[in-house]
MARKE-468295 format. One line per 8 residues: their letters; for each residue x, y, z of C-alpha. Coordinates in steps of 0.05 Angstrom, whole numbers, plus 5000, padded with zeros to 4 digits. Layout:
BEGIN
a> X/Y/Z; ...
This chain:
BEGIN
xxxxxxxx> 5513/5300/5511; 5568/5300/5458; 5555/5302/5382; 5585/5256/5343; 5625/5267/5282; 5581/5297/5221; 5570/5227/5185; 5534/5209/5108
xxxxxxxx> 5479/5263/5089; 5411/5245/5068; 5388/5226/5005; 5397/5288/4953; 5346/5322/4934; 5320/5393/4901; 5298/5422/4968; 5334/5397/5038
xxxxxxxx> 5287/5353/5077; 5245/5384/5130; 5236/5353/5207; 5194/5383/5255; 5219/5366/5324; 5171/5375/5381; 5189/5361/5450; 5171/5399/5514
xxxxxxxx> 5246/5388/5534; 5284/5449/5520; 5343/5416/5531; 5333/5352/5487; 5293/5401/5419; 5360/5435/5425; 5405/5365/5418; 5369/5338/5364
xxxxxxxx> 5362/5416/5322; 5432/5411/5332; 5445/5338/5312; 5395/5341/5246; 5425/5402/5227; 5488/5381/5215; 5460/5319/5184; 5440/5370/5124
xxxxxxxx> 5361/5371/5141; 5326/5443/5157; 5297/5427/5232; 5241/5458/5261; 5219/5465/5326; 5159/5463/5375; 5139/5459/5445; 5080/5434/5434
xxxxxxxx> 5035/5386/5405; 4993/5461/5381; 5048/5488/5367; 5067/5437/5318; 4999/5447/5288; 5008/5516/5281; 5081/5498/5239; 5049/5440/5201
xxxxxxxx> 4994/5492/5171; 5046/5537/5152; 5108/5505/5126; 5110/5428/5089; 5147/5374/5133; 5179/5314/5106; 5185/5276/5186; 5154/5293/5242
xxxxxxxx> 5195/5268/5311; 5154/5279/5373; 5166/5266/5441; 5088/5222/5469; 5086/5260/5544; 5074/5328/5533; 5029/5371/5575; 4960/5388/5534
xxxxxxxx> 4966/5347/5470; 5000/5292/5477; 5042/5255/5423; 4994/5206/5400; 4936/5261/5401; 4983/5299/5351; 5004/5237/5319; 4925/5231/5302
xxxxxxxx> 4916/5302/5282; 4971/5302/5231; 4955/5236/5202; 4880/5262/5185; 4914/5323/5162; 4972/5297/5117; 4976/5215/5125; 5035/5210/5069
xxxxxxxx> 5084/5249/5123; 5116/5200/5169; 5115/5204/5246; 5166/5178/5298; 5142/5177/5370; 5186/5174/5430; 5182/5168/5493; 5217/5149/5560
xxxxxxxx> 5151/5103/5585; 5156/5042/5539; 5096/4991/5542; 5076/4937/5489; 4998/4983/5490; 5023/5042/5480; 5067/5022/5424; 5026/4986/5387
xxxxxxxx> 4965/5036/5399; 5017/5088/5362; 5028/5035/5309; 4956/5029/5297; 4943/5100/5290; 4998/5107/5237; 5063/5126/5270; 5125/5104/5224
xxxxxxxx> 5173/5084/5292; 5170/5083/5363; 5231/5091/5400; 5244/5097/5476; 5293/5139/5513; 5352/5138/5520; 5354/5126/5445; 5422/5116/5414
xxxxxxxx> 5445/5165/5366; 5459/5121/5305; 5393/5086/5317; 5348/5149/5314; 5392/5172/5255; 5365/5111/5219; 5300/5117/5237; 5292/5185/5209
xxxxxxxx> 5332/5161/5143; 5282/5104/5135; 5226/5157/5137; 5251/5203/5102; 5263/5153/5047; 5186/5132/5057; 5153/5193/5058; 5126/5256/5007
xxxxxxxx> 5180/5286/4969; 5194/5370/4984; 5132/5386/4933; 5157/5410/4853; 5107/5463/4833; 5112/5442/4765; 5096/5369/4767; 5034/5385/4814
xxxxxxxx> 5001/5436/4767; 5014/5383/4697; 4980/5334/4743; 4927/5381/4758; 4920/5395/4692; 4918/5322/4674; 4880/5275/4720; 4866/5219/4664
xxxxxxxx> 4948/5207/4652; 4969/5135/4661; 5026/5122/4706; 5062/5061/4692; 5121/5026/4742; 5151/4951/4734; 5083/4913/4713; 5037/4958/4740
xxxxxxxx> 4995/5009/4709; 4951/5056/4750; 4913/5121/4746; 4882/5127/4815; 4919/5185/4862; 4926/5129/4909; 4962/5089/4868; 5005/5149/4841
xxxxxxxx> 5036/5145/4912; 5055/5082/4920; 5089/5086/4849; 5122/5147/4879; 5148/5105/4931; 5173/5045/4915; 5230/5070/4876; 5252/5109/4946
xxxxxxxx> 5241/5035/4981; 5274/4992/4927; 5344/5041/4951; 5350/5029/5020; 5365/4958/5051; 5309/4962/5109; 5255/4907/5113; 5190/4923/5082
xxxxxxxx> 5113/4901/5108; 5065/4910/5047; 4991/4907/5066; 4919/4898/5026; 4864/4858/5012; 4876/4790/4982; 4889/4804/4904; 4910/4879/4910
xxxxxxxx> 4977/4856/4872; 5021/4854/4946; 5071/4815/4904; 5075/4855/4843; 5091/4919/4887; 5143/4868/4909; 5175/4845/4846; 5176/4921/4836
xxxxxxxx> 5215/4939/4896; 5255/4879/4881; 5264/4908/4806; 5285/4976/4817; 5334/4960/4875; 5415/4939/4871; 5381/4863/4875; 5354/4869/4812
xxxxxxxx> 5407/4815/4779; 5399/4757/4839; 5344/4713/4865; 5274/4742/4879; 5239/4675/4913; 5158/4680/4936; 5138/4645/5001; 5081/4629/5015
xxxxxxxx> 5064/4618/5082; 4990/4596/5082; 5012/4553/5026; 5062/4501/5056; 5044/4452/5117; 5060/4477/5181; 5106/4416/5189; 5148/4426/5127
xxxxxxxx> 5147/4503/5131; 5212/4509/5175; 5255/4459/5125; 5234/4496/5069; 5249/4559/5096; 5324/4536/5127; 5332/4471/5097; 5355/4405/5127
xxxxxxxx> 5405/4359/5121; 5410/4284/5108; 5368/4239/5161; 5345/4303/5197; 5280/4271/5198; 5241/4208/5171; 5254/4214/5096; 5300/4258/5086
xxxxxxxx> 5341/4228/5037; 5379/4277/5019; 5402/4352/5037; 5360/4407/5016; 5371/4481/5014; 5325/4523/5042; 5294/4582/5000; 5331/4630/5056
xxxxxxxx> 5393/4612/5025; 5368/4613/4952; 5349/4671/4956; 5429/4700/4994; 5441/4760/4949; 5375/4771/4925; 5300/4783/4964; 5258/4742/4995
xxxxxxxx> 5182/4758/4991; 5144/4729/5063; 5069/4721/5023; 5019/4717/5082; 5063/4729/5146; 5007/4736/5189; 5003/4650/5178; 5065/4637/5201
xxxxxxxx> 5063/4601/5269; 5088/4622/5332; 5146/4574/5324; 5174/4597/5266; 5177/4667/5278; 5218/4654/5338; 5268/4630/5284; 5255/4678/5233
xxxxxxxx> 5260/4731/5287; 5337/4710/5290; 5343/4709/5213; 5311/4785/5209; 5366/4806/5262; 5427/4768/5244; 5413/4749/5169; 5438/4677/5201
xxxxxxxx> 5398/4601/5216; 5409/4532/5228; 5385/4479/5183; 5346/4427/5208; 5391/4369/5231; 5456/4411/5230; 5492/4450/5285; 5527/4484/5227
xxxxxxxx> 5508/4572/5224; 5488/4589/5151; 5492/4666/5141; 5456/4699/5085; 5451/4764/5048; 5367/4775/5043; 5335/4838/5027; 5265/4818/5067
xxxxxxxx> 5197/4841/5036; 5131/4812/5076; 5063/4810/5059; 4992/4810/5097; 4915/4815/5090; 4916/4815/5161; 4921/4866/5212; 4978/4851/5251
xxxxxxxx> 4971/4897/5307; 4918/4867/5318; 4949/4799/5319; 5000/4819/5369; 4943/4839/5406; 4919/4778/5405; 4987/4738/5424; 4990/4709/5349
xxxxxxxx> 5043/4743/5324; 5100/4768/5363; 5115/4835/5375; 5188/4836/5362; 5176/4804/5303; 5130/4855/5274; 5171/4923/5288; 5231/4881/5255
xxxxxxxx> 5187/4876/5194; 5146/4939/5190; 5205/4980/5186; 5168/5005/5114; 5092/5003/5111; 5065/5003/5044; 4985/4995/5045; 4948/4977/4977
xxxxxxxx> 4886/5002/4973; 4826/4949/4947; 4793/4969/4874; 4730/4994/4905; 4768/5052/4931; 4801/5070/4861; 4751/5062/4805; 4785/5107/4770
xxxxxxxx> 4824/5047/4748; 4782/4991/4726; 4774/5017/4655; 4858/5029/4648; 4859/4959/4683; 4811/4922/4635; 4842/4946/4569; 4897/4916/4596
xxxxxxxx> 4874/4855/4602; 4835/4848/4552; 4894/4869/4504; 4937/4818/4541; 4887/4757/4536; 4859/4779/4475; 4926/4761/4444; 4943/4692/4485
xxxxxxxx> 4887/4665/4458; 4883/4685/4387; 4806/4729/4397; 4798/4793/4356; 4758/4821/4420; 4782/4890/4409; 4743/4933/4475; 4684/4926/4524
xxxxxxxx> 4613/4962/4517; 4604/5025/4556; 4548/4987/4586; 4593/4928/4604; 4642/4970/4635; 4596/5019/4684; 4573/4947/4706; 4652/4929/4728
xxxxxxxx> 4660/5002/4747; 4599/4995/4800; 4616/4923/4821; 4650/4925/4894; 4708/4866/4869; 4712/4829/4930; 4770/4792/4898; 4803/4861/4878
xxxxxxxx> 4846/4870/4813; 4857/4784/4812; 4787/4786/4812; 4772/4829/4760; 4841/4790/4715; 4799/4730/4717; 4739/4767/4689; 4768/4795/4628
xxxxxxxx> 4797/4728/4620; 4735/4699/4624; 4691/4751/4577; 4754/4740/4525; 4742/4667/4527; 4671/4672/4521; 4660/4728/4479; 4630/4718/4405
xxxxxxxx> 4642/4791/4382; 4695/4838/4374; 4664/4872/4426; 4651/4852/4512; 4583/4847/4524; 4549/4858/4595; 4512/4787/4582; 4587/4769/4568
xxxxxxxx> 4610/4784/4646; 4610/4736/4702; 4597/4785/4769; 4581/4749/4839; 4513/4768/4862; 4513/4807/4921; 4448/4834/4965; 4440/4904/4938
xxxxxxxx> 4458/4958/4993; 4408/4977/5051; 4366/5035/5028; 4386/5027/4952; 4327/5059/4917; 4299/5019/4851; 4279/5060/4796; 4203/5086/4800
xxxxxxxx> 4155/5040/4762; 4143/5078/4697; 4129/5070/4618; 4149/5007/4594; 4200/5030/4543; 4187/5008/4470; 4235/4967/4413; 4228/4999/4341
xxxxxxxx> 4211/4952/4286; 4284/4965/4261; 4317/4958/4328; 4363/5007/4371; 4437/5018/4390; 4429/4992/4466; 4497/5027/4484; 4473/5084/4463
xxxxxxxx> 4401/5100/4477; 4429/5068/4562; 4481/5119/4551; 4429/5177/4530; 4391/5155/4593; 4447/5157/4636; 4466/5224/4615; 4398/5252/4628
xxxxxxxx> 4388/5233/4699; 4454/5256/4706; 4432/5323/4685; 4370/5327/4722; 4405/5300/4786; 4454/5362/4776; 4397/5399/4769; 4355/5386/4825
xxxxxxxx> 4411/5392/4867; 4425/5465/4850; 4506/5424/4826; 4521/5401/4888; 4552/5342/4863; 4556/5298/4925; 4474/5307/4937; 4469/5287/4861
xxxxxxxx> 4515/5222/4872; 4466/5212/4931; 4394/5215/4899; 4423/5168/4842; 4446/5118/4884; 4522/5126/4874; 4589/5129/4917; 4624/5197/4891
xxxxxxxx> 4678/5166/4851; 4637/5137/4810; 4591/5190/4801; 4654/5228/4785; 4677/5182/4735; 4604/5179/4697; 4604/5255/4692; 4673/5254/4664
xxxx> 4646/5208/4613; 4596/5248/4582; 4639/5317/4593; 4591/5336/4641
């Protein structure tokens, strides 16, 4: 097989980007060592899906490309091991026995691509681009020891402000996503902020001077969905009066952010199918080709491998569109968070309507820190909004908080009955005698426990984040 001439090289960057290839074909490891290498990437090499193990423990990879029929492990066995391993480092699978199942079963378990043989040459090289672009940067010593040394610093991108390690990632991304030109699938929970991450991508890219125009596609009848979308002409159908442009072409230069995919009908995403491949449609009514220039960004709270599964969503459709995966994770998962999150909004409603609220009590806020926010970050917006609205203080009271009532947790333990405690004639400092409370039972948990914090986190009742989080609070 020939090589072709050395074309672009990879994004710069301070170290050359790794790929592991592994293969049990000599013959084919040694075309695409050959073929990478002169791309500009180091390329390394196994026979094995243990072999690649053995490399992966040893050296940090930026792509892995594995063949899926190997003898012993196979690729989707490996593709498994790495992701439990190191999930932020992208995985291509190929193989030479294509089937819808097996394709989406590597989907579900994380793979970045599947590609079947014979691939072409300029297709793999893209593939391997797009991933590279998606996954962990070659690792800077420096920056990982100043975030070691400072796990309470606020990270801020577009709109967003995080602190959560999870979050820290897809900050780290989206930059890399906002340069390329492939389609993106962001996925979360409803009110995760999908379409800030978005706007973001949107933001930071070469689009950031044209259209960005939100669909939403659980929003608009299923009967006017396709003329808003492509538009229609005059007397297309009963009462169209006049010609209207679809928000396809509205959006030609800029991107076009698909809210809810997963509720588009089957119809449509026959036609949006073309539009994803040829950037081209047909109004309704006209016989006339309109071709745009669309950066697509999708959205879901749906899985929708599992929706192929299902025959809901087509399969074309969805490797067309999940070209870059970004998953947001819900609140509950990054408490770490909620306080940065409510200051925010508390500062930002605070001021639209004129309050002197000025911050939250500590006992307030370990009651949002422990609440599960089914409604994630939206949820917790209209909260603050709420408390601001409400509040008669400078200050957020818990009594001040509006929290859905959910059935506590099977096998959450009440507090033993005991003394019934006692209010001086001149009153307490509630904030403070809860907090001096808190911190004891901290203290004996630790204690009891010999320091084994996750036991600790246990006997109070706790998930380990936000045991974490309370011990941070009181410098224990």
């Amino acid at each position: 097989m020939a090589l072709p001439e050395k074309t672009a090289q990879p994004p710069e960057r301070e170290a050359r980007p790794v790929i592991l290839i592994v293969d049990d074909d000599r013959s084919l490891r040694e075309f695409l060592e050959i073929l990478f290498a002169k791309e500009g990437y180091e390329v390394l090499c196994a026979a094995s899906g243990e072999a690649a193990l053995d490399l992966l423990g040893r050296r940090r990879v930026n792509v892995v490309l594995s063949d899926v029929r190997m003898p012993g492990m196979d690729g989707v066995d490996l593709l498994r091991r790495i992701k439990a391993r190191t999930p932020d480092v992208p995985v291509i699978l190929i193989t030479a026995f294509a089937s819808m199942d097996s394709a989406v079963a590597a989907m579900k378990e994380g793979a970045f691509d599947y590609l079947t043989k014979p691939f072409r040459i300029d297709e793999i090289r893209e593939v391997v681009a797009q991933a590279l672009a998606a996954g962990p940067a070659p690792a800077d010593p420096g920056e990982e020891a100043a975030a070691a040394e400072s796990p309470d610093k606020v990270h801020r991108l577009d709109r967003m402000v995080a602190r959560s390690p999870a979050m820290l990632k897809i900050f780290q991304m989206v930059p890399k996503v906002a340069a390329s030109t492939s389609s993106v699938l962001i996925t979360g929970e409803s009110g995760t902020g999908k379409e800030l991450v978005a706007r973001a991508i949107h933001n930071l890219g070469p689009r950031k001077d044209r259209p960005f125009v939100v669909v939403n596609c659980a929003g608009i009848p299923e009967n006017l969905l396709e003329s808003e979308l492509f538009g229609h002409t005059r007397g297309a159908f009963t009462g169209a009066e006049h010609e209207k442009k679809g928000l396809f072409a509205t959006a030609h230069g800029g991107t076009i952010f698909l809210d809810e995919i997963g509720e588009l009908p089957l119809t449509l995403q026959v036609k949006l199918l073309r539009v994803v491949q040829e950037r081209a449609f047909t109004p309704l009514g006209s016989t006339r080709e309109v071709r745009v220039d669309v950066r697509i960004v999708a959205a879901t709270n749906r899985s929708l491998e599992d929706e192929v599964m299902e025959g809901r969503f087509r399969e074309d459709l969805y490797y067309r569109l999940n070209v870059i995966t970004l998953h947001i994770p819900p609140l509950r998962e990054r408490p770490e968070d909620i306080p940065l999150l409510v200051q925010y909004f508390l500062d930002r409603y605070a001021t639209e309507q004129g309050k002197t609220v000025q911050g939250i009590s500590s006992y307030a806020m370990d009651a949002l820190v422990n609440y599960p926010f089914p409604g994630n970050v939206r949820e917790l917006e209209n909260i603050i909004e709420r408390s601001v609205a409400l509040s008669a203080s400078n200050l957020i009271l818990p009594e001040s908080l509006s929290l859905a009532r959910f059935k506590e947790r099977q096998g959450r333990r009440g507090p033993a009955a005991g003394p019934e405690p006692e209010l001086p004639p001149e009153g307490l400092d509630l904030d403070a005698y809860l907090g001096a409370v808190e911190r004891t039972l901290l203290e004996k948990a630790l204690e009891r426990t010999g320091g084994v914090k996750t036991e600790a986190a246990k006997l109070l009742g706790l998930n380990f984040r936000s045991f974490r989080y309370r011990l941070a609070k009181y410098g224990l």
